[in-house]
C-alpha positions in Angstrom: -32.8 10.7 12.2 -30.7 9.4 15.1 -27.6 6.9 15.2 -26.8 5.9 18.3 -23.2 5.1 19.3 -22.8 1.8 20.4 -19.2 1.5 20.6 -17.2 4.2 19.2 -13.9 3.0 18.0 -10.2 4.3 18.4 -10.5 7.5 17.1 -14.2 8.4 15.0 -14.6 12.3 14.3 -16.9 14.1 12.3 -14.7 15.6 9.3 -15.5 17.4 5.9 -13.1 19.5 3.7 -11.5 21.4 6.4 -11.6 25.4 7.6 -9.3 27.1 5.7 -7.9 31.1 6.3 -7.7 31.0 10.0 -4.0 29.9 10.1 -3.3 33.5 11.2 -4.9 33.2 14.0 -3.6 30.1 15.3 -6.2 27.9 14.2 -5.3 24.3 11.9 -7.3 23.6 8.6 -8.4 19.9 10.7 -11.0 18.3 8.2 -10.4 14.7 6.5 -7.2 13.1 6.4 -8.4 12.0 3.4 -9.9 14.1 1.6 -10.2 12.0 -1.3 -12.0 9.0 0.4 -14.1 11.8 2.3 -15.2 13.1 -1.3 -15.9 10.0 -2.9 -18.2 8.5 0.1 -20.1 11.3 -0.3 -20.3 11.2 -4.1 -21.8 7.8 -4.1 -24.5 8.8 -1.5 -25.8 11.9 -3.5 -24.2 14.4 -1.1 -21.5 17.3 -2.4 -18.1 16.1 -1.9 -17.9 18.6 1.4 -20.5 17.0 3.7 -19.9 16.4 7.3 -19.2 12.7 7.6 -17.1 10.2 9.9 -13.5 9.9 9.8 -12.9 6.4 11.2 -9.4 5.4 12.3 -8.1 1.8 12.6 -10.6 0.2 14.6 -14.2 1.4 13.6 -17.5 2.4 15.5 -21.0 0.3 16.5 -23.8 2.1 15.3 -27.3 1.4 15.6 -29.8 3.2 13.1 -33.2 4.5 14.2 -34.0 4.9 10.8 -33.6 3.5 7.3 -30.7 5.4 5.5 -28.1 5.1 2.2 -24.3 4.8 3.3 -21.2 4.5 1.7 -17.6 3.4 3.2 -14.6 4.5 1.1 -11.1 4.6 2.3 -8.7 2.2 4.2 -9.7 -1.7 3.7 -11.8 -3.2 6.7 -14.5 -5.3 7.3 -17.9 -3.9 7.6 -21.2 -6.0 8.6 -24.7 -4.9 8.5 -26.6 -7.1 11.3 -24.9 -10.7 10.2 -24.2 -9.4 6.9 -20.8 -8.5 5.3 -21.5 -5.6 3.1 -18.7 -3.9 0.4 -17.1 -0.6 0.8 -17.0 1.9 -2.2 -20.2 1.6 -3.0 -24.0 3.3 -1.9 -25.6 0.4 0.5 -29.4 1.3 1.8 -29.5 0.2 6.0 -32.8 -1.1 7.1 -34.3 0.7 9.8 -33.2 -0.9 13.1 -29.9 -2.1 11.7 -26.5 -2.6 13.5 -23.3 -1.2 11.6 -20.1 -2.5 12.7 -17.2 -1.6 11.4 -14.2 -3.8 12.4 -10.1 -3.1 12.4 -8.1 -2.0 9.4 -6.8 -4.7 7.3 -5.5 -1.6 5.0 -4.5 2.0 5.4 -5.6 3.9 8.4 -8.9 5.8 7.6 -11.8 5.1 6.3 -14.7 7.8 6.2 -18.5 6.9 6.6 -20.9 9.0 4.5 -24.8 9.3 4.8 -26.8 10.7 2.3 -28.3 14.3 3.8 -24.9 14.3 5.8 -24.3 14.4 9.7 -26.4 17.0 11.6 -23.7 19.4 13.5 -23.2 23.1 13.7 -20.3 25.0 11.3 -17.8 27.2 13.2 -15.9 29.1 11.0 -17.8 27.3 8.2 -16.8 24.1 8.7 -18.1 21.2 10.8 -14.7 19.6 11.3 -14.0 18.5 14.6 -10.4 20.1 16.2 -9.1 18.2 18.7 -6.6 20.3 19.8 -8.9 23.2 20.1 -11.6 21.2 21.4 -14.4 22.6 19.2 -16.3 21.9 15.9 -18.0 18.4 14.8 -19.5 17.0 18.2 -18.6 19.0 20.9 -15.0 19.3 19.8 -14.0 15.6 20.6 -14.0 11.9 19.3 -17.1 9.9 19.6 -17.6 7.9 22.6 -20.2 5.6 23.6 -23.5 6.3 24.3 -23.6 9.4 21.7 -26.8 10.2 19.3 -25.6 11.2 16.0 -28.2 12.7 13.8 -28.3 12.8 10.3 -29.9 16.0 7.7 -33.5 15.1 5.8 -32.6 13.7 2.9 -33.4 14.9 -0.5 -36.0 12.8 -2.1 -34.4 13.8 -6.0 -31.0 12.5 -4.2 -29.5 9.7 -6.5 -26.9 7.4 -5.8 -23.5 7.0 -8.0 -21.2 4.6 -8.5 -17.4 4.3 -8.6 -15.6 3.4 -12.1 -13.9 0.1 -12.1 -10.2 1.1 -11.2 -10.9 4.2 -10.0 -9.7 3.0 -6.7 -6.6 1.4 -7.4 -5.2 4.8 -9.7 -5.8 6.6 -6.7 -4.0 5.1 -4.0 -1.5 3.4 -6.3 1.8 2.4 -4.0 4.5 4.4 -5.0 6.9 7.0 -3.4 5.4 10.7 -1.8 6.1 13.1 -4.4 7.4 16.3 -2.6 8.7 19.6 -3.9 11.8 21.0 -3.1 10.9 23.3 0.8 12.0 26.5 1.4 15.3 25.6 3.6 16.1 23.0 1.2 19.5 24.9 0.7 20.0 24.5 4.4 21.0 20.9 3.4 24.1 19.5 1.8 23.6 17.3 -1.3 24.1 14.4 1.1 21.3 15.4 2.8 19.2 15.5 0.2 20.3 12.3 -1.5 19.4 10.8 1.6 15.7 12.3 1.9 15.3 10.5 -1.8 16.9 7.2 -1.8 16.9 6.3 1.9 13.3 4.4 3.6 11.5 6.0 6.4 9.2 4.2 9.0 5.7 6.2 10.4 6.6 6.5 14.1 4.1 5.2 16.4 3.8 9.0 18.0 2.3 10.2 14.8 -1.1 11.7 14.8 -3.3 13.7 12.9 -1.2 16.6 13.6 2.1 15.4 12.1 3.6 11.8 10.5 7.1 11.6 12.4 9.2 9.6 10.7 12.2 7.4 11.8 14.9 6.4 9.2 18.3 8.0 7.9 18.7 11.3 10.4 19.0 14.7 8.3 21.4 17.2 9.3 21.3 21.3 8.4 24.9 22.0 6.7 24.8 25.2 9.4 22.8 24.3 12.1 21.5 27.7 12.1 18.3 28.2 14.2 15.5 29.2 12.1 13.3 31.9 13.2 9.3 30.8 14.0 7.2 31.6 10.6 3.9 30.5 8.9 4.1 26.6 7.7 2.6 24.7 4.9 0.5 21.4 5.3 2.3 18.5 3.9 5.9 20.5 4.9 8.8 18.1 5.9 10.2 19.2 9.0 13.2 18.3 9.9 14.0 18.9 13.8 18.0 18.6 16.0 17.2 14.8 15.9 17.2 14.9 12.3 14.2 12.5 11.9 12.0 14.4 9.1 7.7 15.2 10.3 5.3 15.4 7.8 3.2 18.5 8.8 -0.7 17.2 8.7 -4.1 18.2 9.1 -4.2 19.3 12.6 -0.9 20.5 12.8 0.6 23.9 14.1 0.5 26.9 11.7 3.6 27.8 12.6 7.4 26.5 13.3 11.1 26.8 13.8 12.2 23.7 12.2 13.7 24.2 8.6 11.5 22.3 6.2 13.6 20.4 3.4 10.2 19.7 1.3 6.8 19.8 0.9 4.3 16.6 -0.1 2.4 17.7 -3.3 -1.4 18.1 -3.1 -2.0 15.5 -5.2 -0.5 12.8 -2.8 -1.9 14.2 0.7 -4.6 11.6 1.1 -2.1 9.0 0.6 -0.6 10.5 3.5 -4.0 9.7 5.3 -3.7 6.6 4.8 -0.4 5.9 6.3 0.1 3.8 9.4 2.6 3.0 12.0 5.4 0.7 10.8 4.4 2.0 7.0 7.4 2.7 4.8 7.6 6.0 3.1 10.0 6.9 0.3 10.1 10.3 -0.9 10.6 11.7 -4.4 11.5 14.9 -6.2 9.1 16.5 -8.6 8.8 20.3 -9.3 6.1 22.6 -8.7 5.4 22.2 -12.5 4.5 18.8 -12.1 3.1 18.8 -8.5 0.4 21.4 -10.8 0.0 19.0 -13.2 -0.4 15.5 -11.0 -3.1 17.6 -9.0 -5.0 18.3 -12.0 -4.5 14.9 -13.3 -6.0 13.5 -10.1 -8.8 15.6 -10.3 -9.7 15.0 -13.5 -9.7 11.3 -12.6 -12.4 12.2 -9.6 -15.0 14.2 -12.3 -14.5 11.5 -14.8 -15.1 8.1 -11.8 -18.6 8.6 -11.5 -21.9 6.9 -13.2 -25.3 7.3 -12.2 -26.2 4.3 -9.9 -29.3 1.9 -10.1 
């Protein structure tokens, strides 16, 4: 079925999970900012949580449908019209064949991913059909939509049902609260100043973040030696602190290694919050141990198996 791309927005990628076990060979996990969103879009369509699907950022895509199809939107708030007609997000929505799907600026968060039930039609490398932009592969022809593309979507599954989302579902999962973060592994690089400044002092996203690392700009954060670390392997979510002192927030396309000493770590359970941040954002950090950052993550995904019910 084809979608053509009428206008393509600010950024729109194809995304699923990610492509994970490469990072020793130099090669970032990409996939959705959100996972989260990207999981639940394609619950509600019928599709397992790891189809390919659209990452849209800030200011969304035109698409015009060839064909009839079932959608979902979940993610960062904006408005969405079908022809004339506003339609909701976070929920399954059939689109007449012929229809127009526009997808206006964010009023909320940053992403918002675009699901169709059968899933987008591109080619796995290295198992996934996440688009790198740095690497310039994967998704459609390694880059960002632009107009005049043809999208095409799998044959759907006629047993395919639709679900929906629990009330409050949404709200528990991007509830507005501080990062949660794990000590890093240079944390004793940093006085107890240093630290009491990562947790009680507010941070601003930088306009020069991207999808491979949030910079942040706030209270600078000084090593006690100023030793020079050594280049090694890095974790997504780490908080980098560079000589300027402002802290980065290692992300989904980001390098796989660095010399920067990392003061913390954002848990899993809280990295598609991250997604969702924008520039100007405030972000306030706060300690938890890996004990708990276990525990939250299980929590949250308990809260995902539990959110669905069979649709109508």
């Amino acid at each position: 079925m084809p979608i053509h791309v009428k206008e393509p927005g600010l950024l729109t990628t194809v995304q699923d999970a990610g492509r994970f076990g490469y990072a020793h060979l130099g090669i970032s996990p990409s996939g959705a900012a959100d996972g989260v969103a990207l999981r639940v879009a394609n619950r509600l369509v019928g599709n397992s949580e790891n189809v390919a699907a659209l990452e849209i950022t800030l200011l969304g895509p035109t698409l015009e449908f060839d064909e009839a199809a079932v959608m979902a939107l979940a993610g960062g708030e904006c408005e969405v019209k079908l022809g004339s007609d506003a339609v909701p997000m976070w929920e399954a929505l059939a689109v007449p064949k012929g229809s127009v799907l526009k997808c206006a600026g964010m009023k909320r968060g940053a992403r918002a991913y675009l699901a169709l039930q059968g899933g987008f039609d591109v080619r796995p490398i290295l198992g996934s059909a996440s688009t790198n932009l740095r690497g310039h592969f994967g998704g459609l022809d390694g880059r960002q939509l632009k107009k005049g593309d043809v999208l095409h979507v799998r044959k759907q599954d006629a047993k395919r049902s639709i679900s929906k989302l629990k009330p409050g579902t949404k709200e528990r999962l991007y509830e507005r609260s501080a990062l949660r973060v794990t000590r890093g592994v240079q944390q004793d690089w940093f006085g107890a100043n240093e630290l009491k400044k990562l947790f009680l002092s507010p941070y601003r996203v930088s306009e020069e973040s991207n999808r491979s690392g949030l910079r942040l700009t706030g209270e600078p954060l000084e090593a006690r030696d100023g030793s020079h670390l050594i280049t090694e392997g890095v974790a997504l979510g780490a908080v980098q602190v560079p000589p300027d002192g402002q802290p980065i927030i290692l992300f989904v396309d980001q390098q796989t290694t660095g010399g920067y000493p990392k003061i913390a770590n954002v848990i899993a359970a809280d990295m598609h919050r991250v997604g969702q941040l924008r520039p100007r954002d405030e972000v306030r950090f706060s300690e938890v141990t890996v004990l708990e950052a276990i525990r939250l993550l299980g929590e949250r995904e308990e809260l995902l198996r539990e959110s669905f019910v069979a649709g109508v």
